[in-house]
Residue, then its C-alpha position, 0 to 999 in steps of 0.5 A: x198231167x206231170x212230168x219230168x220231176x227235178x227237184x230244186x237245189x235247196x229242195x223246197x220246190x220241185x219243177x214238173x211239166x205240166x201237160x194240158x190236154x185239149x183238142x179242137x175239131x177241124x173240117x176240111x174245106x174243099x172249097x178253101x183247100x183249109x182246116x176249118x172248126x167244126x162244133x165251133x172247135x171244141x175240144x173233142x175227138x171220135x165224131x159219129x153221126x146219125x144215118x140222119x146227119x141231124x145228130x153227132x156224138x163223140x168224146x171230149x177231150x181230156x175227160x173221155x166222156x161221151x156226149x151227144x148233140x145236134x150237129x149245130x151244137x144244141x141240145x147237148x148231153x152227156x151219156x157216160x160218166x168217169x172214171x169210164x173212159x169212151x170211144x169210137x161211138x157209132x150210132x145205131x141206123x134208126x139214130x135211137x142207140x148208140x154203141x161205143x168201148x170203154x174201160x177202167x183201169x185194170x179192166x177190158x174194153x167193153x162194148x156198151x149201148x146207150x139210148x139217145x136219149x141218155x140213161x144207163x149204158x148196157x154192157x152187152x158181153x158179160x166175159x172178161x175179154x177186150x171187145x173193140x171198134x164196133x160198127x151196127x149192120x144197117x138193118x140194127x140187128x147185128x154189130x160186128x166188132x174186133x177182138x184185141x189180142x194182148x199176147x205178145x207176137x200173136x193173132x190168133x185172138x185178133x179177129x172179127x166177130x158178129x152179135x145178134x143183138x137179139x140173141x146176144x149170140x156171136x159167131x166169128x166171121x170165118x177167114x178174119x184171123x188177123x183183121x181189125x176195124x170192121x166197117x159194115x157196108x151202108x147197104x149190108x152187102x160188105x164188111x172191110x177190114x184192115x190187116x194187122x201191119x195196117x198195109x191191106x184193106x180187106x172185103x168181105x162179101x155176104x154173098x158169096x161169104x168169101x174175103x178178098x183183098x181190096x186195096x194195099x197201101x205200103x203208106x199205112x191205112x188209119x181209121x178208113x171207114x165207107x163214104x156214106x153213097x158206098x162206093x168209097x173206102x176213104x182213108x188216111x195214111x201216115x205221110x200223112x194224105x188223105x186218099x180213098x178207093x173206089x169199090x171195084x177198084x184196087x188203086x187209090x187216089x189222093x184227096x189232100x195233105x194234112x202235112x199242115x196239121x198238128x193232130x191229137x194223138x188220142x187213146x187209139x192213135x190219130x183219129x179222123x172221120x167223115x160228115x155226112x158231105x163225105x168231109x174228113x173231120x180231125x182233131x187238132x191237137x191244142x195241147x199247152x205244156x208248162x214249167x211248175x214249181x210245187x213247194x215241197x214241205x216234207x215232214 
């Protein structure tokens, strides 16, 4: 990527910055208190992994192509292709489907689902609406997602919606206006949700079909999502902290800094996830910037 473009003073060449992309995957080790590589540090980010944990998949980095693996690194495969930019997979509880949102230039994100095995991704709303971060209900038959209002100081089109992957009906989830970054519950019973100012963890419960507000955090609240036993929500902040809460509680508790960790500021922020131990997966920023000098012949 260029930037920054000065011509030189007898105008033959032109000096540009020249931008590498590349991120490396990082574990946080609780033993050593330190960032560790994970996927011996590839340059990737939007880790997923199957209900199993024998499988992961996720977005290299700079081409935003999705791939998937075992969680050694074997048996890799490549599941879209460019000018297709992926993210956010999220694997179906039977490990045989992944969904992910993808978009080209000029064009709304999309919710597709592909097959594990590789193929044809299927796009599963045909309107031309921005359809975001998607997560599958347990039992496979649903996935709730978000909408992505591109109007200016409004929310009225930021809420939370149901599929029936079998129907293809949707519903929006009443009460969700102004919510985004549904995570189902692993045993179906909740679906969180964050407030648009990032500040308010927000829980919806099935049985009594009510929402209620679960945590506030004036610190920030960026990509949370269940531990995999249910009863946490863990989360990071902005200062930047890791910190979960326990369900039934409304206070935080900090895990760790990561005020050491230069991170990759990706197609939706500063992204981090969870293995299957319930570690925090990042990735570090590996980044290089350079000076070019291009020739220049003009005509």
């Amino acid at each position: 990527m260029y930037s920054n473009p000065l011509p030189s003073l007898d105008g033959k060449k032109v000096f540009v910055v020249a931008l590498q992309q590349r991120a490396e995957l990082v574990r946080y080790d609780r033993a050593s208190k330190q960032f560790v590589p994970f996927l011996e540090g590839i340059s990737a980010s939007d880790v997923a992994f199957s209900r199993d944990g024998k499988w992961v998949t996720y977005t290299t980095i700079p081409d935003n192509t999705l791939w998937r693996s075992r969680v050694d690194g074997s048996e890799r495969l490549q599941l879209s292709q460019s000018p297709w930019v992926a993210t956010l997979p999220s694997w179906s509880p039977d490990g045989s489907q992944i969904a992910y949102i993808a978009y080209q230039a000029g064009k709304p994100w999309k919710i597709f689902v592909i097959s594990a095995q590789g193929g044809s991704p299927e796009e599963l709303l045909p309107q031309d609406t921005d359809e975001v971060d998607v997560s599958w209900s347990p039992d496979g038959k649903r996935l709730a997602f978000g909408r992505l209002s591109r109007a200016a100081a409004t929310n009225d089109k930021n809420d939370i919606e149901l599929l029936d992957l079998n129907t293809r009906q949707k519903t929006i989830l009443p009460g969700s206006q102004g919510f985004f970054s549904p995570r189902w519950s692993p045993d179906g019973r909740y679906i969180s949700a964050v407030t648009l100012d990032s500040k308010h963890v927000m829980l919806y419960d099935f049985q009594t079909q009510a929402w209620s507000e679960w945590l506030t955090d004036n610190d920030g609240i960026n990509y949370g999502g269940w531990s995999w036993d249910d009863r946490y929500f863990v989360y990071d902040t902005l200062t930047p902290t890791s910190r979960r809460v326990k369900l039934g509680e409304h206070h935080p508790e900090d895990l760790f800094t990561m005020a050491g960790l230069r991170r990759y500021l990706g197609v939706w922020g500063f992204w981090s996830g969870m293995a299957p131990d319930d570690s925090r997966i990042f990735a570090r920023d590996a980044s290089t910037q350079e000076i070019y000098a291009l020739d220049v012949e003009l005509p």
